[in-house]
C-alpha positions in Angstrom: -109.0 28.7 -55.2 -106.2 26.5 -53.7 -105.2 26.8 -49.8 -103.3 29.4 -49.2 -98.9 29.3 -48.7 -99.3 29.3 -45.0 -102.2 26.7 -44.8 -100.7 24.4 -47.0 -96.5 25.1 -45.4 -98.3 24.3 -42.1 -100.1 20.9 -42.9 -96.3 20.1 -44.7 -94.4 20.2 -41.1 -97.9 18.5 -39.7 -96.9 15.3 -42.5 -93.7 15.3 -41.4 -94.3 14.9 -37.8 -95.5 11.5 -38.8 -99.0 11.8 -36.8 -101.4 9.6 -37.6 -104.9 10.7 -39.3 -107.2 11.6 -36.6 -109.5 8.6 -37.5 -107.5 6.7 -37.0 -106.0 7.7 -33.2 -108.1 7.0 -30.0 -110.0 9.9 -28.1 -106.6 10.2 -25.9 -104.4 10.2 -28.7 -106.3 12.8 -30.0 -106.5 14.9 -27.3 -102.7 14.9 -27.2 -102.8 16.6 -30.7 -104.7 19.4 -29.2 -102.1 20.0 -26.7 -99.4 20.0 -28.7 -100.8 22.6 -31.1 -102.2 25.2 -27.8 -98.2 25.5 -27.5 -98.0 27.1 -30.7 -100.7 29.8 -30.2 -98.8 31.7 -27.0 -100.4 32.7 -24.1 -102.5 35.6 -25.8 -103.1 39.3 -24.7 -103.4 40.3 -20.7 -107.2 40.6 -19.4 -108.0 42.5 -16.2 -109.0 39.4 -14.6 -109.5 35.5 -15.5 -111.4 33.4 -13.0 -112.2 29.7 -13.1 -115.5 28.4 -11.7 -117.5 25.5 -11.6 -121.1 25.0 -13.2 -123.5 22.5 -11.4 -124.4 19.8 -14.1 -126.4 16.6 -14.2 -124.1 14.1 -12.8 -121.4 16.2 -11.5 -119.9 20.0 -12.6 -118.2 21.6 -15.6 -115.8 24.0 -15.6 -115.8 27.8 -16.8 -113.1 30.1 -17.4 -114.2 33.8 -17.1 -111.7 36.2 -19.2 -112.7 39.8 -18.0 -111.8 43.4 -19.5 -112.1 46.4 -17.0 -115.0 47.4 -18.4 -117.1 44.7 -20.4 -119.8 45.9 -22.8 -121.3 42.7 -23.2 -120.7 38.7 -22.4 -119.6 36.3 -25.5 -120.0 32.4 -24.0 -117.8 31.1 -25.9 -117.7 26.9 -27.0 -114.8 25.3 -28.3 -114.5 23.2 -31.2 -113.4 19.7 -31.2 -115.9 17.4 -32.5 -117.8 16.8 -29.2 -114.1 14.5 -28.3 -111.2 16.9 -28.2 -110.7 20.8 -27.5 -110.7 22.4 -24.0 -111.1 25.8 -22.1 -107.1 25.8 -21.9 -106.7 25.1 -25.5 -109.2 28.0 -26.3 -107.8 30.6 -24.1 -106.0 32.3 -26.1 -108.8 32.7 -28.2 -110.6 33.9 -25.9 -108.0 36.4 -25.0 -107.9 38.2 -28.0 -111.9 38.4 -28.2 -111.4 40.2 -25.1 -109.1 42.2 -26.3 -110.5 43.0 -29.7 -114.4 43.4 -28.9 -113.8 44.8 -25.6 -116.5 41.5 -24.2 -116.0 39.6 -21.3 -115.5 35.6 -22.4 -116.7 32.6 -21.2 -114.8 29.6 -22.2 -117.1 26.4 -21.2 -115.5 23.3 -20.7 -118.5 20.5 -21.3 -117.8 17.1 -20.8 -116.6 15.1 -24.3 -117.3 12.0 -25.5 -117.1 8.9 -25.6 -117.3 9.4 -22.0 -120.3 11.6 -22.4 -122.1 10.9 -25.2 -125.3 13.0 -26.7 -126.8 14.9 -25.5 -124.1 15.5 -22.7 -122.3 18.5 -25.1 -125.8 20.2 -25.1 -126.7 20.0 -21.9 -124.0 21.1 -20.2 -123.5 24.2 -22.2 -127.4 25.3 -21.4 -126.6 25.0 -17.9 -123.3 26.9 -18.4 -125.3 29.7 -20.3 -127.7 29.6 -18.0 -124.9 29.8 -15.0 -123.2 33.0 -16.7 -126.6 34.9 -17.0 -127.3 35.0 -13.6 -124.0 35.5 -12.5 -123.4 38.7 -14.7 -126.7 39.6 -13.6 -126.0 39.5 -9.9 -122.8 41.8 -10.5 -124.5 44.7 -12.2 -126.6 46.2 -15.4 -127.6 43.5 -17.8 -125.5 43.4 -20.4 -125.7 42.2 -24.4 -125.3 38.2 -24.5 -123.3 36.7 -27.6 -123.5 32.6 -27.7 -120.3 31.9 -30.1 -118.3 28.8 -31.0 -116.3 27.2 -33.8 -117.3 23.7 -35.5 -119.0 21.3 -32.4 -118.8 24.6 -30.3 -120.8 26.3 -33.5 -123.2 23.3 -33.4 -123.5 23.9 -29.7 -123.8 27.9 -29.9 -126.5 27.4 -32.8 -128.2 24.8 -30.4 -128.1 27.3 -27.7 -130.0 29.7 -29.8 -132.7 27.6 -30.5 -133.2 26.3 -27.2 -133.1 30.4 -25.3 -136.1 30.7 -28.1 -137.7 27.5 -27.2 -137.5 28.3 -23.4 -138.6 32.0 -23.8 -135.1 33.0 -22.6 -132.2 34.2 -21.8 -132.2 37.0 -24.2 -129.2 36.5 -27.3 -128.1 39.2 -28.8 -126.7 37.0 -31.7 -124.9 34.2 -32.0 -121.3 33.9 -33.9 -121.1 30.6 -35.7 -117.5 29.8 -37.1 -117.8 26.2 -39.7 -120.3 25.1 -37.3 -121.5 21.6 -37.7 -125.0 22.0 -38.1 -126.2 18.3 -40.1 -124.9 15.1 -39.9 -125.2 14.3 -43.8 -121.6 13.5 -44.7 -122.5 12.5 -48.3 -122.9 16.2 -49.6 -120.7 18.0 -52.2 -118.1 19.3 -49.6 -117.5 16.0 -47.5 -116.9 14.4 -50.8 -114.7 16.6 -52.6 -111.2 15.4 -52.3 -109.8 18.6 -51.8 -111.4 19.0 -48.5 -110.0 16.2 -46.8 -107.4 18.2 -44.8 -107.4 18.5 -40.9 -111.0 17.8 -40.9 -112.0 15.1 -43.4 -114.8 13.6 -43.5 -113.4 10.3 -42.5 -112.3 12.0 -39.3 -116.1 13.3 -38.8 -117.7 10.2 -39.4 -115.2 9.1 -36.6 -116.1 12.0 -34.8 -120.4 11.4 -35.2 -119.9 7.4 -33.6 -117.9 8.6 -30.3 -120.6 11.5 -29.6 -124.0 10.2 -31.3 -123.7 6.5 -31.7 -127.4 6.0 -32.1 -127.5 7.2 -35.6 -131.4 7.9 -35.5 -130.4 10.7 -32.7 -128.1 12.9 -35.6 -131.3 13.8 -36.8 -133.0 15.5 -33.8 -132.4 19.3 -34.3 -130.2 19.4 -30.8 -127.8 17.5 -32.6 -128.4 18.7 -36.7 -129.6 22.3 -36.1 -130.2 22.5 -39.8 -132.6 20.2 -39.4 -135.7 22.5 -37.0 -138.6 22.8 -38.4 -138.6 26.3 -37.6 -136.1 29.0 -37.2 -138.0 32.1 -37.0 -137.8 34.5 -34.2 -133.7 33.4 -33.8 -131.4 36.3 -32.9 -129.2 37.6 -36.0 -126.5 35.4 -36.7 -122.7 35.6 -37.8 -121.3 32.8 -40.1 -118.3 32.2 -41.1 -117.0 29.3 -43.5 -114.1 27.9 -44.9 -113.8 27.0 -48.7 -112.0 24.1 -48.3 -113.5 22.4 -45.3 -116.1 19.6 -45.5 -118.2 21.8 -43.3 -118.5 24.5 -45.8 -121.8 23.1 -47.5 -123.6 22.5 -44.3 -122.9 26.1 -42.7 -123.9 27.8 -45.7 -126.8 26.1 -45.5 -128.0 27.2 -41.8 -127.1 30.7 -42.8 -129.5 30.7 -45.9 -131.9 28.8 -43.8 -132.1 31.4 -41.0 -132.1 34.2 -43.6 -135.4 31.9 -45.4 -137.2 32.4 -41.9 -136.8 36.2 -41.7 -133.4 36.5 -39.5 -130.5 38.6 -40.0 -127.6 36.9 -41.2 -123.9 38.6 -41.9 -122.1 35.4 -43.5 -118.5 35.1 -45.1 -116.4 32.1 -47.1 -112.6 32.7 -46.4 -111.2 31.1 -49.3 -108.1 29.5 -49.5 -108.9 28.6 -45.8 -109.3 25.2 -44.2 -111.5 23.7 -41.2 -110.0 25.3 -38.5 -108.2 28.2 -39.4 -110.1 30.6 -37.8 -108.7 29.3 -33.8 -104.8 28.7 -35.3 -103.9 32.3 -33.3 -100.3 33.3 -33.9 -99.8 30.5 -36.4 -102.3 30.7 -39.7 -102.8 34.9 -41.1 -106.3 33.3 -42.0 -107.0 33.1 -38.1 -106.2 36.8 -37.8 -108.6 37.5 -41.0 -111.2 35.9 -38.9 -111.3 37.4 -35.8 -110.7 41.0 -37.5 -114.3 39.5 -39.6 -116.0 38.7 -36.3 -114.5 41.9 -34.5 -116.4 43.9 -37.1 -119.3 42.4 -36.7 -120.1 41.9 -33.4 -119.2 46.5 -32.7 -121.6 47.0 -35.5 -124.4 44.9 -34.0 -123.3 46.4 -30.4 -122.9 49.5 -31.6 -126.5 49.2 -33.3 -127.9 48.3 -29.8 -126.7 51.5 -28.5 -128.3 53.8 -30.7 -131.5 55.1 -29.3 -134.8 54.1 -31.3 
């Protein structure tokens, strides 16, 4: 199926802006690019509150953006995408805003440090300490409630990462984890980097580019805190949401985790958009694909809320 009208009228005024290809732009450059399209995705629906702290990390503090309902029924972290380099809490609030809105959650947007400043494992680490930050802090204000870990592309790598580790560490407790094109390998020889309808947005040029700023050390793309895919053992995860786009050179790689994780006996709900590209799913206000999404992860996270609900 080819992209669809709005995907591909978007990357035509993108072409005409003259911007370079993303591998070939510096980190800052790149960054830029980020702000210029948060402009276009308006500032979101209202929350009851939105408060910005600070998370004690090795080597200094991260911030968090809380985005708060009256009443939350449960807390979806939330880490944005970006390939470890770009992507921010301000260029994910409005994101975040409508998973409020929409799941009726309170959202933490965690702002890790990027690379190349902060190579591997920096990402990682930063967003255990956040996770680990948000449980006690919800904790400390009342009832526990229902943790989501949730993030699109390096914030799906990180979110699947998070997973594994809570198991690892015999806690905190995920409910499930919401993984939107996550990266989830570093092999960008397989059928989807390759096939020259994927090279969009995202191409596999621009990952390679994006792999060398975060993981330099090629040997350390294999450890399973940087290629989830590749544990020896994912058994005992909590179910998973994963979403993929057809025409994204991520596609292969997610499709993969989710079969893995449904090989070692966890619950997976798992969807290809087609027609969609890398990134579609966080272009709120601007892409009907985006909208498509969230309605898709709306859905699923009430079901698996509302299944926690019922008494055994």
């Amino acid at each position: 199926m080819a992209l669809d009208d709005a995907t591909t009228g978007f990357l035509a005024q993108m072409a005409e802006s003259g911007a370079k290809p993303l591998h070939e732009m510096t980190p800052a450059e790149a960054r830029e690019l980020g702000g210029m399209l948060r402009d276009m995705y308006g500032p979101g629906p209202e929350v009851a509150q939105r408060i910005d702290e600070s998370v004690p990390v090795d080597g200094g503090t991260v911030p968090i953006r809380i985005l708060l309902p009256e009443n939350p029924r449960a807390v979806i972290v939330y880490y944005h995408g970006g390939g470890w380099v770009i992507g921010s809490i301000d260029e994910s609030e409005t994101l975040g805003r409508n998973l409020v809105a929409r799941t009726g959650a309170a959202v933490v947007l965690v702002d890790y440090r990027l690379a190349p400043e902060h190579r591997y494992p920096v990402a990682a680490e930063d967003s255990w300490a956040a996770l680990r930050w948000t449980v006690g802090h919800f904790e400390a204000q009342g009832p526990r409630l229902p943790l989501i870990v949730a993030g699109d592309s390096a914030g799906g790598n990180i979110a699947a990462i998070m997973a594994q580790r809570a198991k690892a560490e015999g806690g905190p407790d995920i409910a499930l984890q919401v993984l939107v094109y996550p990266v989830t390998d570093a092999d960008v020889d397989n059928a989807s980097y390759t096939d020259p309808a994927n090279q969009l947005m995202l191409s596999r040029d621009s990952m390679i580019w994006f792999w060398d700023h975060y993981a330099p050390d090629t040997a350390s793309r294999s450890r399973p805190d940087a290629s989830p895919l590749r544990s020896a053992d994912l058994s005992g995860l909590p179910p998973a949401v994963v979403l993929t786009a057809e025409h994204d050179v991520l596609c292969d790689e997610g499709e993969a985790y989710a079969e893995k994780l449904r090989a070692a006996g966890v619950a997976v709900q798992s969807r290809r958009f087609e027609g969609q590209m890398h990134g579609f799913f966080t272009f709120v206000n601007v892409l009907p694909g985006s909208a498509a999404g969230l309605d898709y992860v709306t859905d699923q996270v009430e079901k698996h809320l509302a299944g926690r609900s019922q008494p055994a």
